[in-house]
VEXSE-992392 format. One line per 8 residues: number of its first residue (from 1); their letters; for each residue x negated, z, y of N, C-alpha, C. Coordinates in steps of 0.05 Angstrom, whole numbers, plus 5000, padded with zeros to 4 digits. Atoms other than C-alpha are relative to their C-alpha. Layout:
VEXSE-992392
NUM> a> X/Z/Y/X/Z/Y/X/Z/Y  ...
This chain:
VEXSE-992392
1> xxxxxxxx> 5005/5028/4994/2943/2219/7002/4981/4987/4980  5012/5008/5015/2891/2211/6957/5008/4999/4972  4986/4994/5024/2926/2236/6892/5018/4970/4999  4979/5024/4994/2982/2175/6918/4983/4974/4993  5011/5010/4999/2925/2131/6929/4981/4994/4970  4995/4993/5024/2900/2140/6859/5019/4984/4973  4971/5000/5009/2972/2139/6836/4997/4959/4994  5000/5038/4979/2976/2060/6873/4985/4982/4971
9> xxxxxxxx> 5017/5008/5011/2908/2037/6835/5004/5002/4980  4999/4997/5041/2918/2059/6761/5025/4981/4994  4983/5017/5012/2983/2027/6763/4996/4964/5009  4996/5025/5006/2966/1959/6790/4969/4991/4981  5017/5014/5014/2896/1963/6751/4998/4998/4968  5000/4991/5021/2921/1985/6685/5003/4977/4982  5002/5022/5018/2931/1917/6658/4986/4985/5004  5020/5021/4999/2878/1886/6677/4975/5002/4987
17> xxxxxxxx> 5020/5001/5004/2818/1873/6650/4972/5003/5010  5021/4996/4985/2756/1912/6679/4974/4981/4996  5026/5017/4998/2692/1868/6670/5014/4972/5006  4998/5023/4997/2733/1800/6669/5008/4997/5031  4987/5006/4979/2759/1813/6738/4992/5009/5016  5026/4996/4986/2701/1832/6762/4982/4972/5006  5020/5027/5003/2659/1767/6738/5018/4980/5014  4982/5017/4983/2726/1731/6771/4998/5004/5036
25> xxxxxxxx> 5000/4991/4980/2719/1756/6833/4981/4995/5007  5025/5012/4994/2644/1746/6842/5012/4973/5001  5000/5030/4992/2662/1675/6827/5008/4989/5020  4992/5018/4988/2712/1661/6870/4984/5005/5031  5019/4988/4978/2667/1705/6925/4975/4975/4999  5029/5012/5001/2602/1655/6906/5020/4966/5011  4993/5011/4986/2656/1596/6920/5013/5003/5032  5009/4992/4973/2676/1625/6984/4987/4987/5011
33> xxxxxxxx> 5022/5003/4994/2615/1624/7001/4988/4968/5014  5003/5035/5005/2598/1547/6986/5018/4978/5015  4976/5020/4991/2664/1520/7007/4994/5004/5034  5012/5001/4969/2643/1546/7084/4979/4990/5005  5023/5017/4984/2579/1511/7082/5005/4973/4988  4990/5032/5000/2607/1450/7054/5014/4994/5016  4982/5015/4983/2653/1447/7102/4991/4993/5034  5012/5006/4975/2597/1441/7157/4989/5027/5008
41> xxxxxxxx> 4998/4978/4992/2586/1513/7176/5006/5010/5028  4985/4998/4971/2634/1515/7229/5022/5009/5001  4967/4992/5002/2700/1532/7212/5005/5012/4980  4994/4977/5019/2731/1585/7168/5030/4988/4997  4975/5006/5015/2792/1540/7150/5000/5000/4976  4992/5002/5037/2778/1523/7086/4992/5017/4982  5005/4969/5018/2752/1581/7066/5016/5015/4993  4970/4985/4988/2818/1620/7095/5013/4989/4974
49> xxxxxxxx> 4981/5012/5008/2854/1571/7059/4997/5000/4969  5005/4986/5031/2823/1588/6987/5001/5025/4998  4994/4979/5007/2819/1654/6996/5033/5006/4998  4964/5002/5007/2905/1649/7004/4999/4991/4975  5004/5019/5016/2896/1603/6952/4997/5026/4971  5017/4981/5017/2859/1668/6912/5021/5008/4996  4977/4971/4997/2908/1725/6937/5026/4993/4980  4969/5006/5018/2978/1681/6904/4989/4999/4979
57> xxxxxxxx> 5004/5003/5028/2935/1665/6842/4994/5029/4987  4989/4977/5015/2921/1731/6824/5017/5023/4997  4985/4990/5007/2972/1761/6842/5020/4986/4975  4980/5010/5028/3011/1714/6790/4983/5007/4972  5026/4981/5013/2945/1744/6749/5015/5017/4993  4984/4971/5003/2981/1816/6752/5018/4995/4984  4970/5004/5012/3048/1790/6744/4994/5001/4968  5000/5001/5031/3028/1759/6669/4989/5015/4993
65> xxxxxxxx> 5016/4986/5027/2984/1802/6646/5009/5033/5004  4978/4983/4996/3040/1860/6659/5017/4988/4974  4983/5012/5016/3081/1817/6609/4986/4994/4974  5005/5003/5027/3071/1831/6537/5001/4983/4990  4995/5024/5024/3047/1784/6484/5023/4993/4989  4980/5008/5013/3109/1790/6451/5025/4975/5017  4989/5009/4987/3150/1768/6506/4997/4976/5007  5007/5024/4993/3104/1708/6524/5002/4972/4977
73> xxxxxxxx> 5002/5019/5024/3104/1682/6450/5034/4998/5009  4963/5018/5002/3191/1675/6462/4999/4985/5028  5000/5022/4975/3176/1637/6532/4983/4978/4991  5027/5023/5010/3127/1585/6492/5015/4977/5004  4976/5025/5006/3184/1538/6467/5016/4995/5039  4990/4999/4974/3219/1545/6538/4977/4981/5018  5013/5005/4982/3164/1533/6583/4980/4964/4991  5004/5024/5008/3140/1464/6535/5014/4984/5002
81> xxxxxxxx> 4982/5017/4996/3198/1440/6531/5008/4987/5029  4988/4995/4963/3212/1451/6610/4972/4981/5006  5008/5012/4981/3147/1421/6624/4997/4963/4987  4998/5038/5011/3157/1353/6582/5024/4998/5008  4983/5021/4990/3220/1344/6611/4990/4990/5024  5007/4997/4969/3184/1349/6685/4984/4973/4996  5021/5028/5007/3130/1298/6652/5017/4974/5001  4984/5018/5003/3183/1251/6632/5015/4997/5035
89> xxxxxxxx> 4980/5009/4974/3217/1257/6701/4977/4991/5022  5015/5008/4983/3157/1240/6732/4990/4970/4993  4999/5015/5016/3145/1183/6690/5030/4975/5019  4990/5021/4993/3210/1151/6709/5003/5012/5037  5000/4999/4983/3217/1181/6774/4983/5014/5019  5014/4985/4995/3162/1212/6799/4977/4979/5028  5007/5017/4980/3127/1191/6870/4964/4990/4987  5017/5013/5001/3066/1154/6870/4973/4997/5034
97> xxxxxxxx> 5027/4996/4988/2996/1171/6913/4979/4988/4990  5023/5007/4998/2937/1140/6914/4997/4982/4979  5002/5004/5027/2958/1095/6850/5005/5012/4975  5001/4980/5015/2974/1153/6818/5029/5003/4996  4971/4989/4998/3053/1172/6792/4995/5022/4985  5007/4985/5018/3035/1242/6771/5018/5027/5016  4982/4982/4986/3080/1284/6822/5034/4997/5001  4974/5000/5001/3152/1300/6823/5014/5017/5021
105> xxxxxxxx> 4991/4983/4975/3195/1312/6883/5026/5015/4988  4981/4989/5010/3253/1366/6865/5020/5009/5028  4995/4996/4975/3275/1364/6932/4995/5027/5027  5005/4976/4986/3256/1425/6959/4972/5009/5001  5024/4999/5000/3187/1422/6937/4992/4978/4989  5010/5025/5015/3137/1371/6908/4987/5016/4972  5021/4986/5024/3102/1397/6835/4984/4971/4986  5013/5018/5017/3055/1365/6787/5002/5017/4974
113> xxxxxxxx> 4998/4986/5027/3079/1382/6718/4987/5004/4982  5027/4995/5013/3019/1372/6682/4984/5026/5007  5021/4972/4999/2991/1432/6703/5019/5020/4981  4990/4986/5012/3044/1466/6674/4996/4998/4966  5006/4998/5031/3026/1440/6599/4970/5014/5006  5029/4986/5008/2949/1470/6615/5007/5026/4979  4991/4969/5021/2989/1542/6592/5019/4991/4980  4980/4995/5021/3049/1512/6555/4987/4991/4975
121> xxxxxxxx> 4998/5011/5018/3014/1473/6514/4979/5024/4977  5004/4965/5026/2968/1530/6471/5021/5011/4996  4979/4983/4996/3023/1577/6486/5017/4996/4971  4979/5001/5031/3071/1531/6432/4980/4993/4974  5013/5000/5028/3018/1513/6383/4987/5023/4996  5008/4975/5020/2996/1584/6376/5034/5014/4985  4973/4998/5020/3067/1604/6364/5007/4982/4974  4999/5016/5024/3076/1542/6318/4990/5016/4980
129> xxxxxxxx> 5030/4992/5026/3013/1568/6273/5013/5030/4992  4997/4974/5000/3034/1643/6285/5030/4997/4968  4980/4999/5014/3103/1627/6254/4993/4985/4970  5008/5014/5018/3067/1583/6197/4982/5013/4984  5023/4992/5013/3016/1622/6178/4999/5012/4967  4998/4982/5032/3037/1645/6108/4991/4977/4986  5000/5021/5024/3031/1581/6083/4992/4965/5012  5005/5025/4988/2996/1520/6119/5003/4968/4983
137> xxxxxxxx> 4997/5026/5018/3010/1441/6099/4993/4981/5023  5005/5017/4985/2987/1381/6118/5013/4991/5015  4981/5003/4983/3048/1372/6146/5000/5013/5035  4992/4982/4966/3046/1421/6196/4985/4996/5024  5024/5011/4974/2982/1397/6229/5004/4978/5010  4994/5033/4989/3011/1325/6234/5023/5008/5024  4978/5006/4984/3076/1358/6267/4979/5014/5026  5013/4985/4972/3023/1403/6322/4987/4975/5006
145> xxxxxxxx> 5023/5023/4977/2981/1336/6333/5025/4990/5012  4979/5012/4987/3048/1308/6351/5010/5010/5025  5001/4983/4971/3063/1362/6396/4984/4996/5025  5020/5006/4964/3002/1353/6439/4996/4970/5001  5006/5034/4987/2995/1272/6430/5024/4992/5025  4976/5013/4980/3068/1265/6472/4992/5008/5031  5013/4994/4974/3047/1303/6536/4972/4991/5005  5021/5011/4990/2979/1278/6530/5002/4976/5008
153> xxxxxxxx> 4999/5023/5007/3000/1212/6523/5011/4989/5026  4986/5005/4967/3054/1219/6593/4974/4996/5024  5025/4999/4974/2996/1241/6631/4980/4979/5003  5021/5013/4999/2942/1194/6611/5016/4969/5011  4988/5023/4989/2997/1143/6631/5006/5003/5034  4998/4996/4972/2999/1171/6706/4994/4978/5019  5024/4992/5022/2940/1159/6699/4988/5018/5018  5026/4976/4987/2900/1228/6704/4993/5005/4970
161> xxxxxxxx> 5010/4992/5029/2850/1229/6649/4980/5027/5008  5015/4977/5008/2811/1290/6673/5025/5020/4996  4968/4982/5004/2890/1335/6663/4992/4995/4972  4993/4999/5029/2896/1306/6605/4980/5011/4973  5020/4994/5017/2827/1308/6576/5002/5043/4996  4991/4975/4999/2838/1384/6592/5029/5011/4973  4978/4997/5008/2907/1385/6561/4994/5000/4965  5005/5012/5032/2884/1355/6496/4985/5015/4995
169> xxxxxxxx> 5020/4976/5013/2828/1408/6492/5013/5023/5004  4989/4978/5006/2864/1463/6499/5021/5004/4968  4984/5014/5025/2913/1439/6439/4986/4994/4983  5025/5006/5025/2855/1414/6395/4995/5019/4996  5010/4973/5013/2824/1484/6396/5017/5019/4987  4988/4988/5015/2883/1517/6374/5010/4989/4978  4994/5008/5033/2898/1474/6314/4972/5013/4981  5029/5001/5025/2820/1471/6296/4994/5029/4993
177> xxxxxxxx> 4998/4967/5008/2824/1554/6299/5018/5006/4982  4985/4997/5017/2883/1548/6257/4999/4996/4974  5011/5008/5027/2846/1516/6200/4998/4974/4999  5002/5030/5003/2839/1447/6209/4979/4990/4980  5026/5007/5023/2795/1420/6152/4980/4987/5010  5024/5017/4996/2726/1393/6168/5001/4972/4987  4997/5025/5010/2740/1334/6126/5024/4986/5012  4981/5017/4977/2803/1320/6172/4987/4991/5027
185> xxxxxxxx> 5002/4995/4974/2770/1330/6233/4974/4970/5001  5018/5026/5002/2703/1278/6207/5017/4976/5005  4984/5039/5013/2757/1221/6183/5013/4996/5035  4995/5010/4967/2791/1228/6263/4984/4995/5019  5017/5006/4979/2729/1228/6289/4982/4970/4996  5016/5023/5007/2702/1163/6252/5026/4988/5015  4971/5017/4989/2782/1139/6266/4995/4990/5035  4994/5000/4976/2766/1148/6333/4969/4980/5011
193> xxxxxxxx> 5021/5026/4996/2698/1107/6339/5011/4975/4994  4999/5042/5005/2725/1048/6305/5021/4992/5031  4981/5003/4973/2786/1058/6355/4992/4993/5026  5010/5002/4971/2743/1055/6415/5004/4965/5008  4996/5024/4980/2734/0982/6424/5026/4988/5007  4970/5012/4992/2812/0974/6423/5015/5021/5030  4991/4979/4977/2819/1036/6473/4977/4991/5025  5012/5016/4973/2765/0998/6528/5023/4985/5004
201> xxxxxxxx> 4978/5026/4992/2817/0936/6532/5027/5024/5016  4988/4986/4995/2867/0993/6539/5008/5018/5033  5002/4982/4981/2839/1036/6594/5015/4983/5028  4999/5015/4978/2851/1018/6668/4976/4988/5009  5022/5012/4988/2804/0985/6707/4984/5017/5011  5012/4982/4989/2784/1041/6749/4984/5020/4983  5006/4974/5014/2773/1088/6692/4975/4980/4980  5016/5010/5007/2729/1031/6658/4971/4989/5014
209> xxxxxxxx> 5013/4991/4978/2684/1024/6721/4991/5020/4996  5018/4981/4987/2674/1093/6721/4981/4991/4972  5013/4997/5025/2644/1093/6643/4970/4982/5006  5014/5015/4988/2603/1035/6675/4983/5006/5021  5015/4982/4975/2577/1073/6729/4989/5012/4989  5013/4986/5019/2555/1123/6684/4973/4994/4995  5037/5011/5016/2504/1081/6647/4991/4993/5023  5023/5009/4981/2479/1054/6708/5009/5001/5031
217> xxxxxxxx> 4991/5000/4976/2496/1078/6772/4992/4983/5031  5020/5025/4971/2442/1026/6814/5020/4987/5000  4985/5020/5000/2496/0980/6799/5014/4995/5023  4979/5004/4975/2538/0994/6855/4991/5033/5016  5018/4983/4982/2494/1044/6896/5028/5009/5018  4985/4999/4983/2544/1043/6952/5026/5009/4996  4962/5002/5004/2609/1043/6924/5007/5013/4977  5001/4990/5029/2625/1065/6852/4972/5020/4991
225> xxxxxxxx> 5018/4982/5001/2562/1099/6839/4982/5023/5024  5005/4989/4980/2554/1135/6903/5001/5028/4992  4996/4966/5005/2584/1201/6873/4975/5013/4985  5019/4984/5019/2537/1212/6824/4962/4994/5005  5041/5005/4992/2462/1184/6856/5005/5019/5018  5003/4973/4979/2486/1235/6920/4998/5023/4977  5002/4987/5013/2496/1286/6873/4970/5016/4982  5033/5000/5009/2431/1281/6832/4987/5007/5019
233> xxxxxxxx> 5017/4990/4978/2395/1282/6898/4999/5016/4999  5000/4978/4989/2419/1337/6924/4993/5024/4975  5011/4963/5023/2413/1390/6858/4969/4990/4999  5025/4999/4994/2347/1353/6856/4983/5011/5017  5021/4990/4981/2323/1367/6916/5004/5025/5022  4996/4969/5000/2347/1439/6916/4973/5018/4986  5026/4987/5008/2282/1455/6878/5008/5016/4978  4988/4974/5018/2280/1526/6835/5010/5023/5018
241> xxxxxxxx> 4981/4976/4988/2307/1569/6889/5012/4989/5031  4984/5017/4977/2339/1514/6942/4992/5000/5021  5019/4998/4970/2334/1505/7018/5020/5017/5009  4993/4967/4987/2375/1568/7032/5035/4991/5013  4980/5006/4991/2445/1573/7057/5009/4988/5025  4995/5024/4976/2473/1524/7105/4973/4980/5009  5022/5012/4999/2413/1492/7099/4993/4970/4980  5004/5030/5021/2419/1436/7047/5013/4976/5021
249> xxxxxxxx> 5003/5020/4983/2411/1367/7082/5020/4983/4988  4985/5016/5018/2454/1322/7028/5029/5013/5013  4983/4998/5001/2508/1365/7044/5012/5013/5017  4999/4992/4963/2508/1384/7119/4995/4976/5011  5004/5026/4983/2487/1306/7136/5030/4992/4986  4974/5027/5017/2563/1281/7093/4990/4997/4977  5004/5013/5020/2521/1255/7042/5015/4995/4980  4974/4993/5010/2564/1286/6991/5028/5000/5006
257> xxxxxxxx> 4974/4998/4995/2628/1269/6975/5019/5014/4990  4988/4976/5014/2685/1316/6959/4987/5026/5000  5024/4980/5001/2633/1365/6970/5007/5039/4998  4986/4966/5011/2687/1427/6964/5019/5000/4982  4980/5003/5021/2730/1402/6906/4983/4998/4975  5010/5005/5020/2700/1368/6852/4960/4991/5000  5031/5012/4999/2625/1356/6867/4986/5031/5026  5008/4983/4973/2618/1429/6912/4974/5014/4970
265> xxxxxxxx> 5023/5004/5025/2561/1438/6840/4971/4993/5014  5027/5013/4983/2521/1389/6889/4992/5019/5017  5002/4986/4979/2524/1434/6945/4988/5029/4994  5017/4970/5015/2502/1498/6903/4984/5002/4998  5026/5004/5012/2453/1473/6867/4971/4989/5024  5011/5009/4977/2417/1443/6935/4996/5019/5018  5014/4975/4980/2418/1515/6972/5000/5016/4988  5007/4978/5014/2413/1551/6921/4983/4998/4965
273> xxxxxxxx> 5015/5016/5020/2371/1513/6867/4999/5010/4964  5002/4997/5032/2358/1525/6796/5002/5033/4995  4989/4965/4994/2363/1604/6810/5025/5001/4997  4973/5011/4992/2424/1589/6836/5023/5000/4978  4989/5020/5023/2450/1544/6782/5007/5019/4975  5008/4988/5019/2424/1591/6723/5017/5019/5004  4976/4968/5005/2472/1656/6751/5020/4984/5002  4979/5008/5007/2522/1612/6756/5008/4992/4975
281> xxxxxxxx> 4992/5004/5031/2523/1589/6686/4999/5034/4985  5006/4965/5002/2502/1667/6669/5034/5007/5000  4976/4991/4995/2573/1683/6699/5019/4995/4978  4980/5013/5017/2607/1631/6666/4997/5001/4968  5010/4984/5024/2576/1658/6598/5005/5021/4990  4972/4970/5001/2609/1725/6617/5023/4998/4995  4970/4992/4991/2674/1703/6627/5001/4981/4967  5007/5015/5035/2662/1658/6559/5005/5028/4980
289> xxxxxxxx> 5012/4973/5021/2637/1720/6516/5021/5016/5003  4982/4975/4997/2691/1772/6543/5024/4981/4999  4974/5029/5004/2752/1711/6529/4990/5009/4968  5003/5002/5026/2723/1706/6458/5010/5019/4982  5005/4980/5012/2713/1774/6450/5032/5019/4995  4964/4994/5001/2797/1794/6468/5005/4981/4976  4981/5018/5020/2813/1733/6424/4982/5015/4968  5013/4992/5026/2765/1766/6367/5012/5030/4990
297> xxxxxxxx> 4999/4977/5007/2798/1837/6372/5030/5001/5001  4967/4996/4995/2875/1805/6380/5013/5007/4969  4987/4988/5016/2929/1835/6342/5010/4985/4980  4989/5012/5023/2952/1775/6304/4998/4968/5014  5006/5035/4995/2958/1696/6298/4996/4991/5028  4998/5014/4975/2985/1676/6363/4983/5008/5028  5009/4989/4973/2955/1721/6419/4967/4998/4983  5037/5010/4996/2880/1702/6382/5002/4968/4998
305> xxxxxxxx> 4996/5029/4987/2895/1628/6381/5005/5009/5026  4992/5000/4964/2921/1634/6451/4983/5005/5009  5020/4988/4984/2867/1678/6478/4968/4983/4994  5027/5019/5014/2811/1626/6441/5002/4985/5012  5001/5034/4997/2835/1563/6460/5009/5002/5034  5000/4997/4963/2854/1593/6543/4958/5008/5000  5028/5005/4989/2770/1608/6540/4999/4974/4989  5011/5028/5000/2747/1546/6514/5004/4976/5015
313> xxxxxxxx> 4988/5024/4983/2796/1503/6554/4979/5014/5029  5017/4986/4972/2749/1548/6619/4980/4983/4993  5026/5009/5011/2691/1528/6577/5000/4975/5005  4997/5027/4996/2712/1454/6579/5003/4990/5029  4998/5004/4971/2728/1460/6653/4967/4997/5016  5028/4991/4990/2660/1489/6663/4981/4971/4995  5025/5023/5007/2621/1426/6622/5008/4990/5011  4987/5014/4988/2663/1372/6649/4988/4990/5020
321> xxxxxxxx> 5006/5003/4968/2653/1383/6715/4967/5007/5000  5023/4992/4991/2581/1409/6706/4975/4968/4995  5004/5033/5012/2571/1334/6661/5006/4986/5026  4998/5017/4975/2600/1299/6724/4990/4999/5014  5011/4996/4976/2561/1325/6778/4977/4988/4990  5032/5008/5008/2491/1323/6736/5006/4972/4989  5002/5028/5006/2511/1246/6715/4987/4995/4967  5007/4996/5027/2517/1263/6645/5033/4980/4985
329> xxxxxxxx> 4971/5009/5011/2599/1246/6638/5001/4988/5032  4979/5011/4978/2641/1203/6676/5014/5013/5017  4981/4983/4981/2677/1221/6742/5024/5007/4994  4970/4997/5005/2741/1248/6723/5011/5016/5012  4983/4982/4976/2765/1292/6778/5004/5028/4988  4993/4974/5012/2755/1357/6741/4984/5027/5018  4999/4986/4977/2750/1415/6796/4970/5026/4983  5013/4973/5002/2693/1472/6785/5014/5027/5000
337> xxxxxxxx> 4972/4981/4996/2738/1532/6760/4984/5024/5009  4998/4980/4984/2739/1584/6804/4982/5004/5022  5024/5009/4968/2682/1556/6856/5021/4975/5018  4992/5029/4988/2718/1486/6876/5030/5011/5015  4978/4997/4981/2769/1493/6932/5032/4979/4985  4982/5013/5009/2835/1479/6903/5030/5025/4990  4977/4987/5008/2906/1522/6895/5012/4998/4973  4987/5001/5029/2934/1491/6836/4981/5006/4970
345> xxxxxxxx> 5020/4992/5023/2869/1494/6793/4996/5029/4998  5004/4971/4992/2867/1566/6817/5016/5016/4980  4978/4995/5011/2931/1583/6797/5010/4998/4973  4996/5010/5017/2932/1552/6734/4974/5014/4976  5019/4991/5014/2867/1580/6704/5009/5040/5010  5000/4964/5001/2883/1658/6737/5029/4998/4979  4977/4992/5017/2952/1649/6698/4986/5006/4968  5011/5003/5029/2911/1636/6639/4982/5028/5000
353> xxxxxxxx> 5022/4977/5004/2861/1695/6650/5026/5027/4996  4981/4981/4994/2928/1738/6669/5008/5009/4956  4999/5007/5026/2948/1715/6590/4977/5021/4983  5017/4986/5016/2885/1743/6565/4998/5025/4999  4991/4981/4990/2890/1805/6602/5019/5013/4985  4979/4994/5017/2953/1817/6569/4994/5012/4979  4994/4998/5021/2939/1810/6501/4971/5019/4998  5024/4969/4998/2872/1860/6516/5009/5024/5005
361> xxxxxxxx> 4987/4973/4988/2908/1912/6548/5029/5013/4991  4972/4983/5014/2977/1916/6508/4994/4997/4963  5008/4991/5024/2952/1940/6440/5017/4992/4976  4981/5010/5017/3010/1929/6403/5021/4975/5007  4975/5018/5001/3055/1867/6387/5021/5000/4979  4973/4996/5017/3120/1870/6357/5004/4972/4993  4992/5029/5020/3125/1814/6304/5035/4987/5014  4979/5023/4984/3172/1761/6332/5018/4975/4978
């Protein structure tokens, strides 16, 4: 029984990655945690309902990172293409929530295709680069910005600019790993200052508000700046080692809003204070460092682009949202990965860790 038992374990842990799925697991254990006392400390639904949330994401975890690099570099083209047609069909036909047209009914289910470029879109610009690499041209970086400006461009038309902003960083880091010149990258970034005052007129209204809120959230205490003065409070007046579990007042009186999605940061940092705070970034520094460190020891072009630009896009998840809460960036609805209660953010970041996994644990890739 034990020899069997044994048997069981080696084969479903052999492709995984020992320390990263360790530091994953703490996390989603330290959200747990959080998401039951945000949710009042009374009910074990939404806890229940992340941990399910956990169980499908890593098992689709296993699944990829069972499936050789080689294999995933010939599903790149497939799975981009598949998810810009989904974009486009959401676009013209795609339902509409909250102001939002960013979902698509297929009749049998509802999806949001944008999640699906989080993986496709590295996925084809490391293949792009992989297949390029003998001989780079300026050409080729104009046809990859093209690549990621069209799906960025669907999405930010939803409008969901924290997806997109995501989308677009994942795709930027695999060009700029690919060689992007520092003297390209200055001239788009001046291009992109002068551009600004024609991209305010541009924005929506709501998304110019928030930028507005930002600088000065007294402005509208109540209403628009409500997310981010609760917020502040509460990590404020968490101290350096908080007022203990189920115990923070901000976020057991309501105060906080969203308090297990995008703002459950407030709720941490308030019972569990600057201690708190500090292993959580700690963690997220682990799972940083051991991402880098696969993409530093991969076998060739595509699976270290890939494995670079799946951490950094974490890394970007991580500031984002850590900028939002502390009232550093604008609200943009970007989830705390692997603390913030949420299935599809779940799902979408373990596929990506599954990815890395992969290209750590299958030694060899057969040129494609």
């Amino acid at each position: 029984m034990v020899r069997l038992i044994n048997t069981v374990f080696n084969l479903v842990a052999r492709r995984l990655d020992g320390p990263l799925s360790i530091v994953i697991v703490v996390l989603v254990s330290l959200g747990l945690v959080v998401i039951y006392s945000a949710s009042g400390g009374t009910s074990f639904d939404r806890a229940m309902g992340q941990l399910r949330n956990f169980l499908v994401a890593i098992t689709a975890m296993w699944i990829v990172a069972n499936v050789p690099p080689q294999t995933l570099m010939r599903l790149a083209l497939p799975i981009y293409i598949g998810g810009l047609v989904l974009l486009i069909g959401v676009a013209l036909f795609g339902e509409i929530r909250n102001g939002a047209r960013r979902w698509l009914n297929l009749g049998f289910t509802t999806i949001q295709p944008s999640e699906i470029m989080k993986i496709g879109m590295p996925m084809l610009l490391a293949w792009y680069f992989h297949r390029k690499e003998e001989g780079l041209r300026a050409l080729d970086y104009a046809i990859a910005a093209l690549i990621l400006a069209i799906p960025t461009g669907l999405i930010m038309r939803q409008p969901d600019l924290g997806t997109s902003i995501l989308i677009f960083a994942s795709g930027f880091f695999v060009i700029f790993l690919a060689g992007l010149s520092w003297k390209i990258i200055i001239s788009m970034g001046t291009a992109f200052l002068a551009f600004l005052p024609f991209a305010w007129g541009m924005l929506h209204e709501y998304q110019r508000q928030r930028v507005l809120t930002l600088l000065d959230p007294s402005n509208d205490p109540l209403g628009r700046g409500y997310h981010i003065i609760q917020s502040t409070i509460a990590i404020g007046s968490g101290g350096v080692f908080g007022k203990g579990w189920l115990k923070g007042t901000q976020g057991q009186l309501d105060f906080i809003p969203e308090r297990t999605t995008d703002f459950i940061l407030a709720v941490f940092g308030e019972e569990f204070g600057l201690v708190g705070v500090l292993l959580l970034l700690a963690l997220y520094i682990v799972v940083i460092g051991r991402g880098l460190m696969i993409a530093l020891n991969a076998p060739n072009t595509f699976s270290r682009l890939l494995a670079a630009a799946i951490t950094l896009t974490f890394m970007t998840y991580a500031f984002v949202n850590i900028g939002m809460v502390a009232g550093i960036l604008p609200v943009v609805g970007v989830p705390l990965p692997l603390v913030s209660y949420g299935g599809t953010s779940m799902l979408s970041m373990l596929i990506g860790f599954g990815i890395l996994m992969s290209i750590s644990t299958h030694k060899r890739l057969v040129a494609s």
